[in-house]
Every structure is written in C-alpha cells, then in structure tokens.
C-alpha positions as CSV (number, residue, x, y, z in Angstrom):
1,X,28.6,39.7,-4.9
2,X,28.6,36.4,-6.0
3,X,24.6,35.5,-6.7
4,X,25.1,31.8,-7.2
5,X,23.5,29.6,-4.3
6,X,26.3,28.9,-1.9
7,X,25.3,25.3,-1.9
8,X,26.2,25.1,-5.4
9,X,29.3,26.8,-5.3
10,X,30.7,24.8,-2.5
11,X,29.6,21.7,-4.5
12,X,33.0,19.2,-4.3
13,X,34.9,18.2,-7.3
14,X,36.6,15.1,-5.7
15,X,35.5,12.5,-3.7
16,X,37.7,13.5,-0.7
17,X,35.6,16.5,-0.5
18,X,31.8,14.8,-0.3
19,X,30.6,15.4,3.2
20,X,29.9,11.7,4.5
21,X,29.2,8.5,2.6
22,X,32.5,7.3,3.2
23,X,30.8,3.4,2.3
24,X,30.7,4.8,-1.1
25,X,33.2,7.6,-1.6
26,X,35.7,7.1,1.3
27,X,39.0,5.5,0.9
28,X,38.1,1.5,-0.2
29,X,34.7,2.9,-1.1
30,X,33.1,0.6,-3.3
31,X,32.5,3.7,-5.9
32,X,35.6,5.2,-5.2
33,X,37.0,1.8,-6.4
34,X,34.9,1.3,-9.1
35,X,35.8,5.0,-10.6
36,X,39.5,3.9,-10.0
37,X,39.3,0.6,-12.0
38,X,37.4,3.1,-14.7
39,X,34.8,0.3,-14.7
40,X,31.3,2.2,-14.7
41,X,28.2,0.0,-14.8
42,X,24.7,1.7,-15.2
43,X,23.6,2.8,-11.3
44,X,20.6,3.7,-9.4
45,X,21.3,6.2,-6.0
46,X,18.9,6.3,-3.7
47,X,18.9,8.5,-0.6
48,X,17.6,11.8,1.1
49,X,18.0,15.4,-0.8
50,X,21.5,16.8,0.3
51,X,23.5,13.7,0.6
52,X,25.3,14.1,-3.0
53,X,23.6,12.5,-5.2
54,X,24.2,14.6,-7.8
55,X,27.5,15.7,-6.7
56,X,29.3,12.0,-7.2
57,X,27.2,11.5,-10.7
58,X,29.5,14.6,-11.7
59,X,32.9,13.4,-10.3
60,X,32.3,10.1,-11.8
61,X,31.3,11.5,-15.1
62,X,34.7,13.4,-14.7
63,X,36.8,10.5,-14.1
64,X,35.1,8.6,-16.8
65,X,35.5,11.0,-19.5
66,X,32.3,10.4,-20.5
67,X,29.8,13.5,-22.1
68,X,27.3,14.0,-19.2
69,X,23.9,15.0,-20.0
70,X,21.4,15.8,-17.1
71,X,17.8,15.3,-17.1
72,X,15.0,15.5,-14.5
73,X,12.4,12.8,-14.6
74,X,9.5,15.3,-13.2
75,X,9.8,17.2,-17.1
76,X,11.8,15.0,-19.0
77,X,10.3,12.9,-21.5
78,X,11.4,9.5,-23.5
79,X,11.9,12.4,-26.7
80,X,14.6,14.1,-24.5
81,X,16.2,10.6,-23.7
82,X,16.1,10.0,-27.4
83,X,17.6,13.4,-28.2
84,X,20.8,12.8,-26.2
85,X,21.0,9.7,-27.9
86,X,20.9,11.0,-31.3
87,X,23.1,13.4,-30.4
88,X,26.2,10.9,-29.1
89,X,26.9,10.4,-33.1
90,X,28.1,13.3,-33.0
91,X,30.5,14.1,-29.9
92,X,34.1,14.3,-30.1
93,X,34.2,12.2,-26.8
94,X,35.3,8.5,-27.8
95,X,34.0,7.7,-23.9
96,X,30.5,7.4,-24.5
97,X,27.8,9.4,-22.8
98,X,27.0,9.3,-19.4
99,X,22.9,10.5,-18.6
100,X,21.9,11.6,-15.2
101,X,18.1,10.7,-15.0
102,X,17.2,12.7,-11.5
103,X,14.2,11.7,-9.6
104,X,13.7,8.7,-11.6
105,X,10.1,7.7,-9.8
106,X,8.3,10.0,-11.7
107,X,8.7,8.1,-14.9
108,X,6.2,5.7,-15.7
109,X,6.7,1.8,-16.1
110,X,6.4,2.3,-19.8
111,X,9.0,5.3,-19.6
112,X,11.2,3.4,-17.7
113,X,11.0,0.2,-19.9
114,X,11.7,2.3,-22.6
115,X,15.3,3.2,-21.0
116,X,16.3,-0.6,-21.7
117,X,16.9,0.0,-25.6
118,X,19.2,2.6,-24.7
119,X,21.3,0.3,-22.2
120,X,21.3,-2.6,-24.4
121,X,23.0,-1.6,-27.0
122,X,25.3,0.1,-25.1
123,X,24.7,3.9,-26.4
124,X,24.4,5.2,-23.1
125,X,25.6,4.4,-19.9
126,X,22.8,5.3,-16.7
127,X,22.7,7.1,-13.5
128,X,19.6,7.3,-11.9
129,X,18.9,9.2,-8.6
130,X,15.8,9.1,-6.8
131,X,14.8,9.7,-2.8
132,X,12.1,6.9,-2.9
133,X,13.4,2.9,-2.6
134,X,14.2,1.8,-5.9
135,X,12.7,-1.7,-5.1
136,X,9.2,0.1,-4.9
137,X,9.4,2.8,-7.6
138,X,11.7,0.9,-10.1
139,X,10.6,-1.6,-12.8
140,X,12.5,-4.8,-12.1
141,X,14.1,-5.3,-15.5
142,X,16.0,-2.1,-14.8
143,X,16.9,-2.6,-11.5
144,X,18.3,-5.8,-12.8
145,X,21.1,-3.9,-15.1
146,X,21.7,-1.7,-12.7
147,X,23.4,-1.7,-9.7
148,X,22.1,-0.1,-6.7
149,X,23.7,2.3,-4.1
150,X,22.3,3.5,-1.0
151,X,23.6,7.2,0.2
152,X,22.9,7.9,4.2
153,X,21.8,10.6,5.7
154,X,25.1,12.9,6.7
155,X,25.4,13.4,10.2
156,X,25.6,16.5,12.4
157,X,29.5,15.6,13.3
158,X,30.2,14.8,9.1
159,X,28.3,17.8,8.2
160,X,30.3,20.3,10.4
161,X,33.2,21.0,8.1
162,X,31.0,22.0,5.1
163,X,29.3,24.6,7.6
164,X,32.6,25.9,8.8
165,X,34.1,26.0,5.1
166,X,30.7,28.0,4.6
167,X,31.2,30.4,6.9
168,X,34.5,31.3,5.4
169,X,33.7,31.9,2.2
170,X,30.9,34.0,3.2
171,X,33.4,36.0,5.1
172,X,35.5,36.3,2.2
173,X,32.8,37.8,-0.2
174,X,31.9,40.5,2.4
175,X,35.1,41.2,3.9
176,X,34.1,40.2,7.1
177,X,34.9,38.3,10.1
178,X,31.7,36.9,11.7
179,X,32.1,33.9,14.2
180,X,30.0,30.9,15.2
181,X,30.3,28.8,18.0
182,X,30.7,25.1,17.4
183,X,26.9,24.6,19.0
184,X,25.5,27.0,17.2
185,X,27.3,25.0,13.6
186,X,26.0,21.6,15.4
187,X,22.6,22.9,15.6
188,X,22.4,23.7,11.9
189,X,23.9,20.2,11.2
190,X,21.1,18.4,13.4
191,X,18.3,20.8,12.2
192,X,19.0,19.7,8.2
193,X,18.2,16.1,9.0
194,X,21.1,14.8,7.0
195,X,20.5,17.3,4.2
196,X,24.3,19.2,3.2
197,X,22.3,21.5,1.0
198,X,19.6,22.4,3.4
199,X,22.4,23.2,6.1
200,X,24.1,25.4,4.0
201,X,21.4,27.0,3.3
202,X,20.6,27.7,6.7
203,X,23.7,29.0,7.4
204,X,23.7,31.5,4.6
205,X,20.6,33.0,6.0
206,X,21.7,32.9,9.4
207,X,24.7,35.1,8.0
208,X,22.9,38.0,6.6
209,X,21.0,37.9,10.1
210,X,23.8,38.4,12.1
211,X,26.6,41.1,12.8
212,X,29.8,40.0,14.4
213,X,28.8,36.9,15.6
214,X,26.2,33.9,14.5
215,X,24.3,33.0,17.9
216,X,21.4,30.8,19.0
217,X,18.6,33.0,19.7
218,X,18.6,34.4,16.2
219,X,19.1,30.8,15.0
220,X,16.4,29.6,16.9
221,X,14.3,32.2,15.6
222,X,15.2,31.4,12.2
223,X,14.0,28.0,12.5
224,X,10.5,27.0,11.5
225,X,8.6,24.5,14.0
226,X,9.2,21.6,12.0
227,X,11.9,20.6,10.6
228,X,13.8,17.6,9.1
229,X,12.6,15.4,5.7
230,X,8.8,13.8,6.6
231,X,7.2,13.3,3.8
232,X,3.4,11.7,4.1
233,X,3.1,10.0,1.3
234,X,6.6,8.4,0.5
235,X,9.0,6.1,2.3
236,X,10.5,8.2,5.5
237,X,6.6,8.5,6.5
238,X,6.1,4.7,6.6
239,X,10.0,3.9,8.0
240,X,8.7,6.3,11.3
241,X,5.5,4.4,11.2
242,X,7.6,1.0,10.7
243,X,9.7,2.0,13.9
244,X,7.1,3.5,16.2
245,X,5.0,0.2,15.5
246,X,8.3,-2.3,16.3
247,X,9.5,0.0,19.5
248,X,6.4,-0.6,20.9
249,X,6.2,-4.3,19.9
250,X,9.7,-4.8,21.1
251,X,8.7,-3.6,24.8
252,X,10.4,-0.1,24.3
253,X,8.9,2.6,25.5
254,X,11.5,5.1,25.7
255,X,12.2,3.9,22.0
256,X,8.1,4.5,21.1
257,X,7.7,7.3,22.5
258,X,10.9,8.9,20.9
259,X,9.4,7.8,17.1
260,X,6.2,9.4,18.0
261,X,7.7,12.7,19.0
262,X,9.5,12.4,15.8
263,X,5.9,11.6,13.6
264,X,4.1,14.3,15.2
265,X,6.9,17.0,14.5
266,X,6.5,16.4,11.3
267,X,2.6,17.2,11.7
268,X,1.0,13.9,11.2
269,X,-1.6,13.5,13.6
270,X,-3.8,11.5,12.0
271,X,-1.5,8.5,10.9
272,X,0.3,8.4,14.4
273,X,-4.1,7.9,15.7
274,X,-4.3,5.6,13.5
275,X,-1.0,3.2,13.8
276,X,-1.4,3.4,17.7
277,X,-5.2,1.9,17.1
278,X,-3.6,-0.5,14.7
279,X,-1.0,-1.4,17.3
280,X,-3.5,-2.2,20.7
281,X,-5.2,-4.7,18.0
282,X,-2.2,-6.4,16.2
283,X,0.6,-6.2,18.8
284,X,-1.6,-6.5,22.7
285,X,-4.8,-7.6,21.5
286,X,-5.8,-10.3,23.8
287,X,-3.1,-9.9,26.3
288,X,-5.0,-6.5,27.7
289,X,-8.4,-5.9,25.8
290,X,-8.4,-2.7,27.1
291,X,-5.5,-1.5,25.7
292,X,-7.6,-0.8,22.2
293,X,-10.3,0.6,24.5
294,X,-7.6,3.2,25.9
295,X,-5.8,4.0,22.2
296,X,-9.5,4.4,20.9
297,X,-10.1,7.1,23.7
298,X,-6.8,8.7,23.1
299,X,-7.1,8.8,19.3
300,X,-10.4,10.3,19.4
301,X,-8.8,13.2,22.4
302,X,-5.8,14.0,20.2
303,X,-8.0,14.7,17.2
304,X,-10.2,17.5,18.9
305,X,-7.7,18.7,20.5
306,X,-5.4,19.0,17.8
307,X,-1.5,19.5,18.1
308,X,0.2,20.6,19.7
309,X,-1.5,19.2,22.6
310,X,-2.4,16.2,21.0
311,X,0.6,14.9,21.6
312,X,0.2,14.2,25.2
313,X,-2.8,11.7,25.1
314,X,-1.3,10.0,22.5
315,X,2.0,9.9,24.4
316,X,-0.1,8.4,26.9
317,X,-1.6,5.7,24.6
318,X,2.2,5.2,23.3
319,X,3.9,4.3,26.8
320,X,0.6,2.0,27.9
321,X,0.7,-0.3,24.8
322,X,4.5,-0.1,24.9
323,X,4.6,-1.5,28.8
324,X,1.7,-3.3,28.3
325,X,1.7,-7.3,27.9
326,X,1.6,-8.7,23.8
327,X,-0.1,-11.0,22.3
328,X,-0.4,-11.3,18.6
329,X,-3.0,-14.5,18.6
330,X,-5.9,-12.7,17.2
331,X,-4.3,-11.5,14.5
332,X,-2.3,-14.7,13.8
333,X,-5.5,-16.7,13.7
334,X,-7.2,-14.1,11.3
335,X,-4.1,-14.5,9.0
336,X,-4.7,-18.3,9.2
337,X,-8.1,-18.4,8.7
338,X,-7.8,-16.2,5.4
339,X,-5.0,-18.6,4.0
340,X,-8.0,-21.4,3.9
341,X,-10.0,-18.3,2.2
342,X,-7.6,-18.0,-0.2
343,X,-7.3,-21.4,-1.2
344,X,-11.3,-22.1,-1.6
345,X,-11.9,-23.7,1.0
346,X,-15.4,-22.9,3.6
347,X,-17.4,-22.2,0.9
348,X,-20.5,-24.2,1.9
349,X,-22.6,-22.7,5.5
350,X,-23.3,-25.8,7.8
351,X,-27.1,-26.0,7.2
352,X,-27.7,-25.9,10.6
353,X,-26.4,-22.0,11.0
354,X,-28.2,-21.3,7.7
355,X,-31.2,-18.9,8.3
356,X,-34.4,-18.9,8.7
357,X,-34.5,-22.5,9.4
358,X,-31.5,-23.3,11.6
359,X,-32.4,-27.0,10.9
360,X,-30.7,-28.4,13.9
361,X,-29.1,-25.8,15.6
362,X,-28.8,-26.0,19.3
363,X,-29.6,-22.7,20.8
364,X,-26.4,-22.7,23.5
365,X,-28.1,-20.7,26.3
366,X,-30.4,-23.6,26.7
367,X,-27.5,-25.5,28.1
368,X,-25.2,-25.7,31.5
369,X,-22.5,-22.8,31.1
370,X,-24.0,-21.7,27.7
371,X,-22.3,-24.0,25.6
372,X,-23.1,-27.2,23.8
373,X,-21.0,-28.9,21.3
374,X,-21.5,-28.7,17.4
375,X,-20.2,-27.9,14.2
376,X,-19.8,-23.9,13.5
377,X,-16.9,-24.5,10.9
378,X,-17.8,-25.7,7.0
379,X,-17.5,-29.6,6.6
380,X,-14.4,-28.8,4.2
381,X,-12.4,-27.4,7.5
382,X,-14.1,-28.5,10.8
383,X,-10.8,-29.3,12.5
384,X,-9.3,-26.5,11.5
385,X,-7.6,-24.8,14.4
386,X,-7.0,-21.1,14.0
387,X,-6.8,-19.2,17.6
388,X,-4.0,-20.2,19.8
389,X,-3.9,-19.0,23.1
390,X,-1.4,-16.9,24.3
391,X,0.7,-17.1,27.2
392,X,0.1,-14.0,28.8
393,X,-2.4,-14.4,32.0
394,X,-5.5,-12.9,30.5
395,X,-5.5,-15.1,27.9
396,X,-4.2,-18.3,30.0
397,X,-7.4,-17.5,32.4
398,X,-9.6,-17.6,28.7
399,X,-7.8,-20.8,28.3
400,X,-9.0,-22.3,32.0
401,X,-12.2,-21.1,31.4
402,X,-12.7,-22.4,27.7
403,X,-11.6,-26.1,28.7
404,X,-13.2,-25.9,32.2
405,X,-17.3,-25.8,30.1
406,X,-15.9,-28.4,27.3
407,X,-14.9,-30.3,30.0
408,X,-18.4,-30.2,31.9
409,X,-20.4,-30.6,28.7
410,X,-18.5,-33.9,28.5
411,X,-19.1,-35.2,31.9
C-alpha cells in the first residue's frame, strides 16, 4: 500500500487539472497566460489552505524551467534564503531559480526587506504564499515588485471531481469497489470550507470506515462539530465580524443572523457578545436606546450560559438590532468631535465649568425647563456643531423637544 497522503499524490501537474480558480488557471486565466508568454514576474498568493497554492507554484516552476527551491517562512531563515542563492552559481539550469517562500507572514519586516537584494539584482525570481492579506502582513516595498494573486475558496460543485477521482484511486490500491452517493461527495465538499486537501482527506478516512458503500450516518459521525477555516486571530475572523456587523446595518436579518450562526460554529462566543454590543451603539444608537440595553442583557445571558445555548439570546439580540431602526449620529458626532482633538484645538476649559469656583456658571435647574443658555464648548470651537439629529422618530421627538426649551428660553 501506497503510504503517501492521498492529497499529495493526487496533486495536479497541469493547470487543467487544479480544482477551481479558473480566474487564474482556467483557459484566459491571467496565470495561465502569463506561464504561456513565459513571462514570470515575482508573485505573492494569497488564499485559504487547499486552494493550490502550492500546487500552481510547481506547474509554473515547470513551465519556466526554472530550479525550484522551497522554503517555509515559520523555520526558514534569511541564511537559508542566502544559501539557495549561493547555490544558483552553480546549477546547470540557465533559467534562473525560482524560491517558494510559504507562509510568508511569519517573516519579520527586517526578513522581508532583506528579500529585496535578492530581487534586485535579479538572482532569484519569488513566489510567496501566505493565507493572511498581503496588504496587512506584507512590507510595502515588496508588495510593490510583486504582483499579487488572490486564489478563492473552491466550491462544493468545483471540488466534486477531485472527490470522485479520490474515490477511484482508493479503489484501485485495495482492489475494491466502494460507492458513494453524490450527497454524500457534496457533503465532504461543503464540510472542507473550500479546502481540496482537507476534503480529500476526509474522504480517505471516510474510506477505511466503510465497506461497500460510503454513507451519511458514518460521515456524519466522522465529522467533528465545527468545521470549516475560522481562525480568531487572523483575517476570516474579522471578514465574519465585518459581515455580521454590515448585514445587520444593511437591515438584513436573515443575512445577520446567518453570519452569526457561522461565528458561533466556529466557537467564538465572546467576539460575536462583543460586536453585537458594538453594533446597538454604532449602527441603532439613538434611533432605539434600548436596543444596547437589550444586546447588553443578551451578551451577558449568552456568556453564563455558554454555547451551545448561547446562541439563542444572542440570535435574539441579532434579529432586534437587525429590524430595528439606525442611526449612526452619536458615533458620527464623536468622530467629529475627535477630528478638532486631533488638530489641537479645545484645549482651554471655559472658566465658568472650571471647578471649585464655577465663576459664572448658571446652575440650569434654577431655570424654566432646566435649561439656560451659555457657553459649555472652549472659546477656540464654540460653534462647533457635532450631533446631528437623525431622522428616525425617536430622535426627531429629541429634536421637537430640544428646540421647543431654546425656543422658550428665548421668549
């Protein structure tokens, strides 16, 4: 028996082979083309583990001719890079050497300024892979000699093929004849989140599970509870975040509360309390006070009870702030008022608010409607105007109400 992963065993030689990406490898493909013209710039991939990365580094090292050298950021160090260089004098390829920097984020800003020697004068040429966005990770001067390519998460429909492909070469190395229905295949596709390798995988295992015939229960049974790509502390985490935040912004509650399903599964709890509470503030605010009030309470439920129950308060919270009327006006006005912050100005207290004097300050409860005119503002900006009132009705009756008791103090 063959004891070399399936994954890598299946991995394509051609581009025709690559399980989705067709932007990139599909016919008019912008590297399909580029590998065609043999024109091979330096290149950063970016994208989710299992979308072939790797894979088209090593078809395009093929079709360039080029020695490929492989390296992996997370152990690699600037010595290594310089090794492979040193060693180029010496190949019997005329087409240069092509290095294949994996997970590129881990090297530092010094590490990676120290790759721009090595481009400069040509010695190497550079493929870097990484699952983070380059525009956060990358240092700017290399992103600027490099150009950038964005591989997609394969879907369930473009990842069916590899599975069934699988399947036969499994039953070829046992001598076997195991079936699997088409749902059961789709299922493994939807479960890998866009990951080729990680359905494979599955699959495999699935395989060794079974005896005539791949089914759902043991599937099912295979699976863990959460699945997919969600990692806390890189960018998928704060895309769900970004998208739970803008469905419910946008009015969408069917949209919101699908994102939030999708953020709990992946067992975050505590950032879904705490971009809900972010959301009543930012996105309803003044349109429905109580809508923080609510996500507060909700929060607070979801963290003693912990998930998977959890889920349903703040599923609550979700579809309230999500139907709920917006306003962004408090936040807009504290954005405005730390502009003049940032440009010096208020520096000086009115000396009638300073303490313990209050030299001229006019206690407002002393007056008709508890108000009475006067200067709260620093000298610098007292006409400043940073709250705008919404038009939604709570804050149009604020509106009534704030002119109504200028209006009287007037009269």
């Amino acid at each position: 028996m063959n004891k070399q992963p399936l994954a890598d065993r299946m991995r394509p030689k051609t581009f025709d082979e690559i399980a989705g990406q067709a932007h990139l490898v599909g016919k008019g493909g912008v590297l399909r083309r580029l590998a065609e013209s043999h024109r091979f710039p330096n290149m950063i991939f970016f994208g989710p583990p299992g979308t072939g990365k790797t894979t088209v580094a090593n078809i395009i090292a093929e079709a360039s001719g080029m020695q490929l050298y492989k390296l992996n950021a997370t152990t690699a160090s600037i010595a290594d890079i310089k090794e492979v260089i040193s060693s180029t004098d010496s190949l019997f390829s005329s087409e240069g050497t092509l290095l294949y920097l994996d997970e590129i984020q881990y090297f530092n800003r010094k590490q990676q300024q120290s790759l721009l020697e090595f481009l400069e004068n040509g010695k190497i040429t550079l493929i870097a892979s990484t699952t983070e966005n380059p525009y956060y990770y990358i240092y700017n001067a290399l992103l600027s000699r490099s150009s950038v390519f964005q591989f997609k998460p394969v879907t369930p429909e473009e990842c069916l093929p590899s599975l069934e492909r699988a399947l036969a070469i499994l039953n070829e190395d046992f001598g076997t004849q195991k079936t699997a229905d088409d749902e059961v295949l789709f299922r493994i596709a939807s479960t890998a989140a866009g990951d080729v390798r990680m359905s494979i995988n599955i699959l495999e295992n699935l395989f060794y599970l079974s005896e005539n015939h791949l089914d759902m229960q043991t599937l099912t049974d295979l699976l863990p509870a959460v699945s997919g790509h969600f990692d806390r502390n890189g960018d998928v985490h704060y895309d769900l975040l970004s998208c739970l935040q803008k469905s419910i912004r946008g009015s969408d509650p069917d949209a919101a509360i699908f994102w939030l399903a999708k953020i709990l599964a992946g067992g975050d709890l505590i950032s879904a309390c705490r971009r809900l509470q972010v959301i009543a503030s930012e996105d309803i605010g003044c349109a429905y006070p109580m809508a923080a009030v609510i996500t507060r309470a909700a929060a607070e439920s979801a963290k003693e009870l912990g998930l998977p129950e959890a889920a349903i308060p703040l599923a609550n919270a979700t579809i309230v702030l999500a139907t709920a009327p917006k306003s962004n006006s408090a936040y807009a006005a504290l954005a405005a008022a730390r502009a003049d912050l940032d440009a010096g100005l208020g520096v000086n207290v009115p000396e009638h608010l300073q303490s313990p004097l209050f030299k001229g300050y006019k206690y407002p409860h002393d007056y008709e409607n508890s108000y009475v005119e006067q200067q709260y503002l620093p000298s610098d900006i007292k006409d400043h105007k940073y709250y705008t009132f919404g038009s939604n009705k709570t804050e149009q009756a604020a509106r009534a109400y704030y002119e109504m008791i200028r209006r009287a103090a007037k009269s």
